[in-house]
C-alpha positions as CSV (number, residue, x, y, z in Angstrom):
1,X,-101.3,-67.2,-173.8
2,X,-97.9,-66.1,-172.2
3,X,-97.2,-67.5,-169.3
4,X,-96.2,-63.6,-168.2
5,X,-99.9,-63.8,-166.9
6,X,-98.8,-65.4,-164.3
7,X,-96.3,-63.3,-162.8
8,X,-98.1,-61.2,-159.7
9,X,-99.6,-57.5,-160.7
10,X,-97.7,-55.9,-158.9
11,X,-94.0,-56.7,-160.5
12,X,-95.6,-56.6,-164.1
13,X,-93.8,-53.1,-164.7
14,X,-91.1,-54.1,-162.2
15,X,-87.5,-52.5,-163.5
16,X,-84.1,-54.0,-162.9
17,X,-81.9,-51.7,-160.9
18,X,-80.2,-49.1,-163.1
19,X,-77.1,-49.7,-161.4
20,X,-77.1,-53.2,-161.3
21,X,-76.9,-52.9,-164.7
22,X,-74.4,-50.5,-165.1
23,X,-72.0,-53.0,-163.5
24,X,-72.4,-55.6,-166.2
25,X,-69.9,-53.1,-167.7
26,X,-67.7,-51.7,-165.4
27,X,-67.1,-55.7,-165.4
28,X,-65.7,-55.3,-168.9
29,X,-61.5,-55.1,-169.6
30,X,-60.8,-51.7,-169.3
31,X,-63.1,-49.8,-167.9
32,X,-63.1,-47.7,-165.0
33,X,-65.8,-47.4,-162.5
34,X,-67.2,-44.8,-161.0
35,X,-70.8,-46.0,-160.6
36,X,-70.9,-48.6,-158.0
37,X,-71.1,-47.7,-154.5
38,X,-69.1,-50.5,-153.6
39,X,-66.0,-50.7,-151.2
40,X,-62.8,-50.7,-151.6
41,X,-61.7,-54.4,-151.1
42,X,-58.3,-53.5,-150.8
43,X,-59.1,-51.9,-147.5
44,X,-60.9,-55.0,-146.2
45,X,-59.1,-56.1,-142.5
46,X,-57.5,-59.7,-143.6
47,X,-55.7,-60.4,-141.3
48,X,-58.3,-59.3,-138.6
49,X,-61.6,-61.0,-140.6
50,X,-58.8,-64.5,-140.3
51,X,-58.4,-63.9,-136.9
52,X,-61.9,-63.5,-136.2
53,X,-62.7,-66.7,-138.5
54,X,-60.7,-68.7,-136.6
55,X,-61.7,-67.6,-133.5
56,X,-65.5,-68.6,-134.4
57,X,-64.1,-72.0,-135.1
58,X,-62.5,-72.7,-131.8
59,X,-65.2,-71.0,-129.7
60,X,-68.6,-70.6,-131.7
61,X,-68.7,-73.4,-133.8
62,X,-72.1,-75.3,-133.4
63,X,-73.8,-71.6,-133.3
64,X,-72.0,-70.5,-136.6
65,X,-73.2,-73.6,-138.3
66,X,-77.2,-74.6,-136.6
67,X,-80.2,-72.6,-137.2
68,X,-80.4,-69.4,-134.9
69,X,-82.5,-66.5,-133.4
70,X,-85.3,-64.7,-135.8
71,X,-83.8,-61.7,-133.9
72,X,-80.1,-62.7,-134.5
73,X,-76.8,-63.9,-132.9
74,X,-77.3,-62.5,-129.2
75,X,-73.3,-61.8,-129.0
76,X,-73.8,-59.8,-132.6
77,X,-76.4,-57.9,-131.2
78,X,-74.3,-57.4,-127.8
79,X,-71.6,-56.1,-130.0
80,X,-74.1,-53.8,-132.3
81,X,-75.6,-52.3,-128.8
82,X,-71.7,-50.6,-128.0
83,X,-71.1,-49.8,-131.7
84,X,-74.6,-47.8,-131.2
85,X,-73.4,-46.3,-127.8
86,X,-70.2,-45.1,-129.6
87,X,-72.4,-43.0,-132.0
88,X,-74.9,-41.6,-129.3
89,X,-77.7,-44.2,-129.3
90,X,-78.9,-45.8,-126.7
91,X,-80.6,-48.8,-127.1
92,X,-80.8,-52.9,-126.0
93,X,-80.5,-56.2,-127.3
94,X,-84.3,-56.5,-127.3
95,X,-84.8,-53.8,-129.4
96,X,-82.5,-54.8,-132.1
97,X,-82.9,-57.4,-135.1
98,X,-79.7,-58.5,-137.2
99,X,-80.5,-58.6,-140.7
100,X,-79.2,-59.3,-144.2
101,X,-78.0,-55.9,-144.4
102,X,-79.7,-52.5,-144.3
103,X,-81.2,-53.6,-147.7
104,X,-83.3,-56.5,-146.5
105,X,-84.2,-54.2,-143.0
106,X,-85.5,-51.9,-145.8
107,X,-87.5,-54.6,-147.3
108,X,-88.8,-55.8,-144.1
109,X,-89.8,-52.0,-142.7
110,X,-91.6,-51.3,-146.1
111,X,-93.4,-54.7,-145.9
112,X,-94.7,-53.8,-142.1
113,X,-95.5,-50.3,-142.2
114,X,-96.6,-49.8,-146.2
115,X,-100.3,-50.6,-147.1
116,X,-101.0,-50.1,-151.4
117,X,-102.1,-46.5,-151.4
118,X,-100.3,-45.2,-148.5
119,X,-98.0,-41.9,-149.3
120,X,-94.7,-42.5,-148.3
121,X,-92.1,-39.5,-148.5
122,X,-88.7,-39.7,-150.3
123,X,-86.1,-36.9,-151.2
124,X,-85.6,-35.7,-154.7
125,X,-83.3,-37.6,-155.6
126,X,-83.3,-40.7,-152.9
127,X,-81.8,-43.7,-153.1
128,X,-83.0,-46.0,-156.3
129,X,-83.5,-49.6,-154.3
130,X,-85.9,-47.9,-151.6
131,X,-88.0,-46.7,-154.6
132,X,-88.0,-50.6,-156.0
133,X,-89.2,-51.7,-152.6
134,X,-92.2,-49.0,-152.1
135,X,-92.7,-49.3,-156.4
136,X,-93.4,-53.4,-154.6
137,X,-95.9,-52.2,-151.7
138,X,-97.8,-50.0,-154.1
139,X,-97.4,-47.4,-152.1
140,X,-98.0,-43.5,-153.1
141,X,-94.7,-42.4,-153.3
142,X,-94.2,-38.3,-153.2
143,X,-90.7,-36.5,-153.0
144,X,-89.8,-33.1,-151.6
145,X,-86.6,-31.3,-152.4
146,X,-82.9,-31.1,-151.1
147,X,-80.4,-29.2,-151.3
148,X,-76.7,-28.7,-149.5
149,X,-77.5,-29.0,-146.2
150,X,-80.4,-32.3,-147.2
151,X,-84.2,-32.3,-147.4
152,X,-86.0,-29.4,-147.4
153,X,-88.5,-29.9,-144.2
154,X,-89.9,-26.9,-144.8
155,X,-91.0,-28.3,-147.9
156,X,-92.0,-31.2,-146.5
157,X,-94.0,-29.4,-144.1
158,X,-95.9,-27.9,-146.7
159,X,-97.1,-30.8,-147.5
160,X,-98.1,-32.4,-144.2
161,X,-100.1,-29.6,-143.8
162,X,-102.6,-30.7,-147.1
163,X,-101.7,-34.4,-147.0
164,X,-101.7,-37.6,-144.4
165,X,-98.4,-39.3,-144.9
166,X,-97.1,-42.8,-143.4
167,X,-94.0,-42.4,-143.6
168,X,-90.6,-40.7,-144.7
169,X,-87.3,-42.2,-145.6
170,X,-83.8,-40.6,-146.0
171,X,-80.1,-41.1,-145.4
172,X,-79.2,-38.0,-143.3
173,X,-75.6,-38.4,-143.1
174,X,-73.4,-38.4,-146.6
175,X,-76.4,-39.2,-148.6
176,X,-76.8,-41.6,-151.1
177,X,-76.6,-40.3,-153.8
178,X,-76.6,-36.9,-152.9
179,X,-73.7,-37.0,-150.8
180,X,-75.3,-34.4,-148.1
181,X,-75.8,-34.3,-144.8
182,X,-79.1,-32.8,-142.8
183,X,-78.5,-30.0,-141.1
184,X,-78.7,-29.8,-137.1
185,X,-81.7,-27.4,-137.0
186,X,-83.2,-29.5,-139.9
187,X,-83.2,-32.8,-138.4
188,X,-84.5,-31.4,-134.6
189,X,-87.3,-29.9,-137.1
190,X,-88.1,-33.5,-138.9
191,X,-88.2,-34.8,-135.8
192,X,-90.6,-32.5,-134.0
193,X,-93.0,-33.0,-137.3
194,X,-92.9,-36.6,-137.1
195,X,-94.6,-36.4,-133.8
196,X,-96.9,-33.6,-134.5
197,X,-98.2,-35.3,-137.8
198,X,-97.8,-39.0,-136.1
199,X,-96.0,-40.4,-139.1
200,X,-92.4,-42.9,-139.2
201,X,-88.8,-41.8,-139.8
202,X,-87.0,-44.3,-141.4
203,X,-82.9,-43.3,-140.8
204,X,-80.7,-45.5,-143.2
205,X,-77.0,-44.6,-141.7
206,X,-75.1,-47.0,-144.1
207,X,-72.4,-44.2,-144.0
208,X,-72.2,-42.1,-140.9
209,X,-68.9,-43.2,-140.2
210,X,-67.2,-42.2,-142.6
211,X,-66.6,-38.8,-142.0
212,X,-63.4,-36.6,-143.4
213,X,-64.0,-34.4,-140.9
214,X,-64.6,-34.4,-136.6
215,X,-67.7,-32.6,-137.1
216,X,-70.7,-35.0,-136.0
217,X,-74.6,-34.1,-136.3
218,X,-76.6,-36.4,-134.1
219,X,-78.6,-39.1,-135.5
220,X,-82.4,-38.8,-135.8
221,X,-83.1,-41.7,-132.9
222,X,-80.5,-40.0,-131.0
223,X,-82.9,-36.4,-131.2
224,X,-86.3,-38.1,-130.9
225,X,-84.9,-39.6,-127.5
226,X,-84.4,-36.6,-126.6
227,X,-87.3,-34.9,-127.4
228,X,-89.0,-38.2,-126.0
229,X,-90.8,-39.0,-129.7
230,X,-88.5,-42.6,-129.9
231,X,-91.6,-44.1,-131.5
232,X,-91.6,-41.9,-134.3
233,X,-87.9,-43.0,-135.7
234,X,-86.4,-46.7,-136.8
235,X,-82.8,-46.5,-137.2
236,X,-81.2,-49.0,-139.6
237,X,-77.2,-49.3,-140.1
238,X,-74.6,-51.9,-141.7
239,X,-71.4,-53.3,-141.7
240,X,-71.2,-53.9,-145.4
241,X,-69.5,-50.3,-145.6
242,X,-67.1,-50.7,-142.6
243,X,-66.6,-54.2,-142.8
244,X,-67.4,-56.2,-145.3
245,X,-70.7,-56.0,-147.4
246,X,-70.0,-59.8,-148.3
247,X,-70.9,-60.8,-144.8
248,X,-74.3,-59.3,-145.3
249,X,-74.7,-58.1,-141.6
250,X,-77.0,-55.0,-140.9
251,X,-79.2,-54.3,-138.3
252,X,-82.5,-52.0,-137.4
253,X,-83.2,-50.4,-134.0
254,X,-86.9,-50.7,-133.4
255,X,-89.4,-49.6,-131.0
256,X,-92.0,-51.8,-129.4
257,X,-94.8,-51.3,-131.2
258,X,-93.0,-52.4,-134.5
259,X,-90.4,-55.3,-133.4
260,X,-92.6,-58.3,-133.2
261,X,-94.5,-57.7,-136.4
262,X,-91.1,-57.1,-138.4
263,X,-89.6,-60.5,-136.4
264,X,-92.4,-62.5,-137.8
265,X,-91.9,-60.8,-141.1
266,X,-88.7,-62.1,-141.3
267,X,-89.1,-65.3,-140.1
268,X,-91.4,-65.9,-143.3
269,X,-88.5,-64.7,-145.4
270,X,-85.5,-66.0,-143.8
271,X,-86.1,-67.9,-140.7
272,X,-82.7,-65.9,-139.7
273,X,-80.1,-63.9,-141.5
274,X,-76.3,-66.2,-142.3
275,X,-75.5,-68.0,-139.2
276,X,-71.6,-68.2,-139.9
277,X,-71.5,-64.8,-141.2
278,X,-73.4,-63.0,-137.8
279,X,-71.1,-65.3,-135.5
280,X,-68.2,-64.0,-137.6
281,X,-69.2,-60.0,-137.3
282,X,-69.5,-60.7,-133.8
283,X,-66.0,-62.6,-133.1
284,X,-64.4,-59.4,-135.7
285,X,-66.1,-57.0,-132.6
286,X,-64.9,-58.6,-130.0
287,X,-61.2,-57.9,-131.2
288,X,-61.4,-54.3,-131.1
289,X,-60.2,-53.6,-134.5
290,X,-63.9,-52.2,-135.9
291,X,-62.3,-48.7,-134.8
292,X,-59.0,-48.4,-136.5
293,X,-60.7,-50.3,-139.9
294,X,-62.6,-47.1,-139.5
295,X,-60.0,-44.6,-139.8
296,X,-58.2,-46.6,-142.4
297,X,-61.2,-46.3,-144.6
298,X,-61.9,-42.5,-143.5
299,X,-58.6,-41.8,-144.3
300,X,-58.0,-43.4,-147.7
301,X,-61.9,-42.4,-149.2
302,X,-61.0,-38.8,-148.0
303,X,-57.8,-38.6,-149.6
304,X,-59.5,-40.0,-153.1
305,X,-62.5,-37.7,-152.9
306,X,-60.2,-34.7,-152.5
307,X,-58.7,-36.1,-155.8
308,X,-61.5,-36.4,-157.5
309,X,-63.3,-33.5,-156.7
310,X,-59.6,-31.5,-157.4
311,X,-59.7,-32.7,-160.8
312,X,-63.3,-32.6,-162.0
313,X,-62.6,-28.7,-160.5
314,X,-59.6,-28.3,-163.5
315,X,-60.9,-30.6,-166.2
316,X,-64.6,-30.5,-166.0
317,X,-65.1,-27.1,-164.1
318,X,-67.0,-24.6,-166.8
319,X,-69.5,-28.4,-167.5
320,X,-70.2,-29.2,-164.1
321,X,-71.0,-28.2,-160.4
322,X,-70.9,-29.9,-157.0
323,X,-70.8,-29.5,-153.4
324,X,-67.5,-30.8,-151.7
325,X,-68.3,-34.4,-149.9
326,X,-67.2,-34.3,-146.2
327,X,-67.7,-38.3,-145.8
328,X,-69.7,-40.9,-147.6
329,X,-68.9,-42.4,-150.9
330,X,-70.2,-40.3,-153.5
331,X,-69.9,-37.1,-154.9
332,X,-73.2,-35.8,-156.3
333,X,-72.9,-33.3,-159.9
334,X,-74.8,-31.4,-162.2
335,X,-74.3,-29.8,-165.5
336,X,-74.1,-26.3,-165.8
337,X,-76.1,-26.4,-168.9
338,X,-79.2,-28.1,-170.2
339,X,-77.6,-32.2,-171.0
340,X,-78.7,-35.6,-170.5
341,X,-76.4,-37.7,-168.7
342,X,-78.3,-40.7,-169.5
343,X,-77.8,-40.3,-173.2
344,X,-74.1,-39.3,-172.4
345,X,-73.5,-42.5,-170.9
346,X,-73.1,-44.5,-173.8
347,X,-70.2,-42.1,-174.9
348,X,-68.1,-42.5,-171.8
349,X,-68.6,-46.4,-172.1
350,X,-66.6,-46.0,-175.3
351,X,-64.4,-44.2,-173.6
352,X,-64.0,-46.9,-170.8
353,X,-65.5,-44.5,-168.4
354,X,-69.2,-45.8,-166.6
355,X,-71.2,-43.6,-163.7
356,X,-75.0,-43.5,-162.5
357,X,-77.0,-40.9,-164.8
358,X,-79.0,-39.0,-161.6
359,X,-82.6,-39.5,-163.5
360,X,-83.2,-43.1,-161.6
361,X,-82.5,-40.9,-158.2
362,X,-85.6,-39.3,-159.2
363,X,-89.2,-40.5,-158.0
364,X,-90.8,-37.5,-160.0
365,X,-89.6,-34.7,-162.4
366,X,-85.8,-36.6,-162.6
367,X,-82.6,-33.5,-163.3
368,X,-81.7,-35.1,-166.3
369,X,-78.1,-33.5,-165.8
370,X,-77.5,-35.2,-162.7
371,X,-75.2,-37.7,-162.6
372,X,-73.8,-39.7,-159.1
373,X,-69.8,-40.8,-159.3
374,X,-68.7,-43.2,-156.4
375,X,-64.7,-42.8,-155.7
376,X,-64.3,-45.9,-153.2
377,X,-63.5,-48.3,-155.5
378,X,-61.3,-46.9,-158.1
379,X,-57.9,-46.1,-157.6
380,X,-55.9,-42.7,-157.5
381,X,-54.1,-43.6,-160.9
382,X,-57.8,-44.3,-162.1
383,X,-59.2,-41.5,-160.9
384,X,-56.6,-39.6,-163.3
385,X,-57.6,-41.6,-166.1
386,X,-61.1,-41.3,-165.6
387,X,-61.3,-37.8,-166.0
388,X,-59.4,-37.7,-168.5
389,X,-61.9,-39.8,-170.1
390,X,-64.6,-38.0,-169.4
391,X,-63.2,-34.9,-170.7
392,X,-62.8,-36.5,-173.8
393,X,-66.3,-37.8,-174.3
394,X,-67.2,-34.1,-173.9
């Protein structure tokens, strides 16, 4: 007998991320990336992340190095509150818990709300881990659509009207891997629904700030306090994309009902997220650098997506389409003719090329002609190459 019997029913068909995966060999000599959504560590604050290390060592350190708060370091979450306040939310300390970024608040949310058999909503496509962590609750996943301006909620509508849903989750702003944002009149209408069907928005804003432009569309938690429905949204955010994502620091804004039952959850998992790690996000905040870090990274991811996207235009133009990112990390494409990207894959890797096929996006009917590039990481000079590479595979 295989000691596979064992293992729990519910990871027996459990699949490693595709994009893990895909950076085994972006890891290889020579190849270029454009599949991780990982930041640029060439833009990471040095000299400000020393100051701020030191700082904890002179003024924080029994905190940075003892066991600490389910709900997190209480300066951190002081710190979070005005970073929230500078994008429109208001909120408290009580209200917020620090966690091992936005991917473990996505664990813990999933684990509080999701019974096996619930429907929970995703867009088509959505980001892969979120459809990992539901694939764990065994819940009932459906999809509806996007398109440029993000989900359709009249599609989504349609639905609510046949179907009792639990939930729906979504990254508004620069989408992963979409790249889109919801539209204003969209996201007043998502929020209205949520309270007239009594089902939970989850808002993952990994990358709100990083906009190329000063247009700004409010947040979800932002509308629903307006429109007095602040128990129908749970706002999750990070500073793995404006920070550092080695310090594993995120956070989730959550209303009553829901904060003590996700604070126990985590206390089974973690006790606490990284001591040192939450004391040193919170000595970096107090410095007042977060801000200019910011613009550095707007700056330099703007001026590398307007290289990309120029040159897919004039190399890859009559194979593929996309709408032009405004912020974010990715820029989303599709084939202008019936191809599979997945099977293409293995082409560019010989060419020293690697990016995310779109199909693992998909929860249901996957666009096999998708595919997701990420320009963070790579260079300007590699962005060149890149192309050129992919061009050739063609």
């Amino acid at each position: 007998m295989s000691n596979a019997t064992h293992l729990a029913q519910r990871i027996q068909n459990l699949q490693p991320s595709a994009i893990r995966e895909l950076l085994k060999h972006s890891k290889m000599p020579g190849v270029i990336s454009l599949a991780g959504g990982i930041p640029s560590s060439d833009l990471f604050d040095k000299e400000g992340l020393s100051l701020a290390t030191e700082k904890v060592m002179e003024e924080q350190f029994l905190d940075a190095f003892q066991y600490g708060l389910t709900e997190g370091n209480v300066l951190l979450r002081q710190q979070v509150v005005d970073v929230c306040r500078q994008r429109g939310i208001t909120t408290q300390t009580d209200n917020l818990l620090i966690t091992s970024g936005s991917q473990q608040a996505l664990d813990l949310l999933m684990r509080t709300l999701v019974d096996e058999g619930d429907i929970f909503v995703v867009e088509r496509p959505t980001y892969l881990a979120t459809l990992q962590i539901l694939g764990l609750t065994g819940a009932d996943v459906k999809s509806v659509g996007s398109d440029e301006r993000g989900m359709i909620v009249d599609e989504l509508e349609a639905l609510l009207k046949t179907t009792r849903i639990k939930g729906i989750y979504l990254v508004p702003t620069f989408g992963n891997p979409s790249g889109t944002t919801l539209s204003a009149e969209r996201r007043e209408k998502l929020v209205k629904l949520a309270a007239e069907y009594h089902f939970v928005i989850i808002e993952d804003d990994p990358y709100g700030a990083i906009s190329f432009t000063d247009k700004k569309e409010k947040t979800l938690i932002q509308i629903a306090t307006e429109q007095g429905a602040e128990d129908h949204v749970v706002y999750t955010s990070t500073f793995s994309k404006i920070l550092a994502p080695g310090l594993r620091v995120g956070w989730i804004i959550l209303p009553d009902w829901i904060k003590q039952k996700v604070a126990i959850i985590k206390q089974a998992t973690d006790l606490h997220s990284n001591s040192f790690t939450q004391a040193l996000a919170a000595s970096y905040l107090t410095l007042s650098r977060l801000d200019k870090q910011i613009e550095v990274i707007r700056g330099a991811y703007k001026q590398k997506c307007l290289t990309l996207s120029a040159l897919l235009e004039k190399e890859l133009g009559e194979h593929i389409q996309f709408n032009q990112p405004v912020g974010g990390m990715f820029l989303w494409a599709t084939f202008r003719y019936d191809f599979n990207t997945t099977a293409w894959l293995a082409k560019t890797l010989s060419q020293g090329v690697v990016y995310v096929p779109g199909e693992f996006f998909f929860n249901d009917n996957p666009d096999k002609r998708t595919l997701r590039f990420s320009y963070a990481t790579a260079s300007e000079e590699q962005l060149f190459e890149a192309v050129k590479r992919l061009k050739s595979a063609l």
